[in-house]
C-alpha positions as CSV (number, residue, x, y, z in Angstrom):
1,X,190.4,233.3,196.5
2,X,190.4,236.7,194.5
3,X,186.8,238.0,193.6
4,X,185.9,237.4,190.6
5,X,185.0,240.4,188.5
6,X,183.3,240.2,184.9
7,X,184.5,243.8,182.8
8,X,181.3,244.0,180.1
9,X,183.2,246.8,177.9
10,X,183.3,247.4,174.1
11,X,186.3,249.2,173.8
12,X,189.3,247.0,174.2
13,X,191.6,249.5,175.4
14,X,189.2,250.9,178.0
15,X,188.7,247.0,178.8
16,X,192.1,246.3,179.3
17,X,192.6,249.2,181.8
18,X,190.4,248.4,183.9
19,X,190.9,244.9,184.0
20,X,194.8,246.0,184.7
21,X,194.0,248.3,188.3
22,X,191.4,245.5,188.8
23,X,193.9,243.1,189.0
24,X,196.3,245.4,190.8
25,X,194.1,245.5,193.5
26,X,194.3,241.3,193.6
27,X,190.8,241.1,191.9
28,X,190.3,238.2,189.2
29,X,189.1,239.3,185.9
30,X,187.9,238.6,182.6
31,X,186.1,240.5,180.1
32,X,183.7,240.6,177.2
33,X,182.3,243.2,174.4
34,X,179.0,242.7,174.5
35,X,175.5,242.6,176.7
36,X,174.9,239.5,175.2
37,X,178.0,237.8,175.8
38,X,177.9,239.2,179.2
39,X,174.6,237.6,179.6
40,X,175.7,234.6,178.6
41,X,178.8,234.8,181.0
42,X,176.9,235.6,183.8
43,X,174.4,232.6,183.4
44,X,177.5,230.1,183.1
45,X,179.4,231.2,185.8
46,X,178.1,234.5,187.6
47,X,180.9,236.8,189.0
48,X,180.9,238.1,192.0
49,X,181.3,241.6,191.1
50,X,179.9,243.1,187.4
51,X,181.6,246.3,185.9
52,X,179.3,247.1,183.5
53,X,179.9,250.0,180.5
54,X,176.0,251.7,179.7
55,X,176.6,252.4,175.8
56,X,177.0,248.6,174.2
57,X,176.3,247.9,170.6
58,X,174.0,245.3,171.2
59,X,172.1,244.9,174.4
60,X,172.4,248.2,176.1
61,X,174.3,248.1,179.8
62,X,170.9,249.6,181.4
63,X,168.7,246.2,179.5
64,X,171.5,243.9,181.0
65,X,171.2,245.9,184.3
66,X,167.9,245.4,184.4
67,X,167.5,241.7,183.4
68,X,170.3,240.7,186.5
69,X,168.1,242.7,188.6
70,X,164.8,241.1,187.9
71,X,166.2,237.5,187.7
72,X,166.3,235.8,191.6
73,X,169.7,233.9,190.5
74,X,171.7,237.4,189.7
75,X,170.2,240.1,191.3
76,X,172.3,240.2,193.8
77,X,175.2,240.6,192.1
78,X,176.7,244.1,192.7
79,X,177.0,246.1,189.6
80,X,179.5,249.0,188.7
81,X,178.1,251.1,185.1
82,X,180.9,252.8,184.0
83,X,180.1,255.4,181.2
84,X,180.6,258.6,179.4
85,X,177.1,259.5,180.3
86,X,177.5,262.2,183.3
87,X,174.8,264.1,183.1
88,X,172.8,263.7,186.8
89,X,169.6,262.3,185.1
90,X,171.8,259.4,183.9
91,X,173.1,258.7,186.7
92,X,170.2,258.6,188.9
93,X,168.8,256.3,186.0
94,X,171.8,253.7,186.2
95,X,171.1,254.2,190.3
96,X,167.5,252.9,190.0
97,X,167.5,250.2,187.5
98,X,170.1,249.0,190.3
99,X,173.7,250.1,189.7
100,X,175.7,249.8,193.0
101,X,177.9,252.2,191.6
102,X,177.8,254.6,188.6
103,X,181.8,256.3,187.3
104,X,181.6,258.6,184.7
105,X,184.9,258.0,181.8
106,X,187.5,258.7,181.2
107,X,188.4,258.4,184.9
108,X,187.1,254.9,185.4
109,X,190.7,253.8,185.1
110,X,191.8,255.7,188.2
111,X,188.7,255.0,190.1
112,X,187.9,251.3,189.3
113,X,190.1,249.9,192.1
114,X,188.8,252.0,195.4
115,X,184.9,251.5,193.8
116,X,185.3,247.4,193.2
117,X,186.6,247.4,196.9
118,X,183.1,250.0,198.1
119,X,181.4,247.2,196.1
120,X,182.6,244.7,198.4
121,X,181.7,246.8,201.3
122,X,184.8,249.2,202.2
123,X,184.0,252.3,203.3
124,X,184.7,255.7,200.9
125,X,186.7,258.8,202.1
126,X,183.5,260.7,204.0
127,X,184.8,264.1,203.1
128,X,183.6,263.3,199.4
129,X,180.5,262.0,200.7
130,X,177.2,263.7,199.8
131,X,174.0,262.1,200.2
132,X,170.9,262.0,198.6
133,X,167.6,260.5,198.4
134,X,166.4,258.1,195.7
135,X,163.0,258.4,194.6
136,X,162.5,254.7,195.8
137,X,162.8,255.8,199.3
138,X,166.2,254.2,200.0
139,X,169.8,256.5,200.0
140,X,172.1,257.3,197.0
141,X,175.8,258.8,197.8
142,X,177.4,261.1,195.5
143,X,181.0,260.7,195.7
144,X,182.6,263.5,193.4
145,X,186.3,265.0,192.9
146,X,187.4,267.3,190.4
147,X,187.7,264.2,187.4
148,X,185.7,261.6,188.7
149,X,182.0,261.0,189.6
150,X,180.5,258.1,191.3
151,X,177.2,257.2,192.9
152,X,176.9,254.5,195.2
153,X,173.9,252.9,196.7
């Protein structure tokens, strides 16, 4: 069976696109516009992947990251933040409240597929690899092209 990946994004059109290479990639999807709703989701029926946007109108992604993390039933949940936030500072943030993965709009839609499946455990290209320490002790990759940043624990 497919994985089953929950797309927490407020803007339906960014939504859609991801949910569309998602699938193309043979990945199950569904989506809601809020934290809360995604909290609510996740309690009902927790996905086995999370691609969670920072900036949402109600709870923030980084709360919602948080709460997953600190609750024994879905911190173990792998999480993907996807935001317009690039600046390094923000992404070591979304790193160490415990994103698996951080990608930096408006690229998400070309990077989604190749980080859900890094997610799950495949390997990245190495020659984009770059690695470097987290303050918690443990390692944080860099992987970064010309349009696209990602960070992956």
């Amino acid at each position: 069976m497919p994985a089953g990946v929950l797309i927490v994004e407020d803007e339906p059109e960014i939504a859609d696109l991801i949910e569309f290479h998602l699938e193309q990639g043979g990945m199950r999807c569904s989506i809601v516009h809020s934290g809360q709703d995604a909290l609510v989701a996740i309690r009902r029926s927790p996905p086995d992947l999370l691609v969670l946007d920072r900036m949402l109108p109600d709870v923030d992604g980084m709360d919602v990251c948080r709460k997953l993390k600190a609750d024994v039933a879905t911190r173990d949940i792998p999480i993907i933040m996807v935001t317009a936030k690039a600046e390094d500072a923000d992404i070591v943030s979304g790193i160490e409240i415990g994103a698996d993965d951080y990608v930096v709009k408006p690229s998400a839609r070309r990077s989604s597929s190749p980080d859900a499946r890094t997610s799950f455990g495949v390997e990245a290209p190495s020659s984009r690899t770059t690695t470097i320490p987290r303050a918690t002790g443990s390692r944080c990759s860099m992987i970064a092209s010309s349009s696209t940043t990602t960070a992956t624990r």
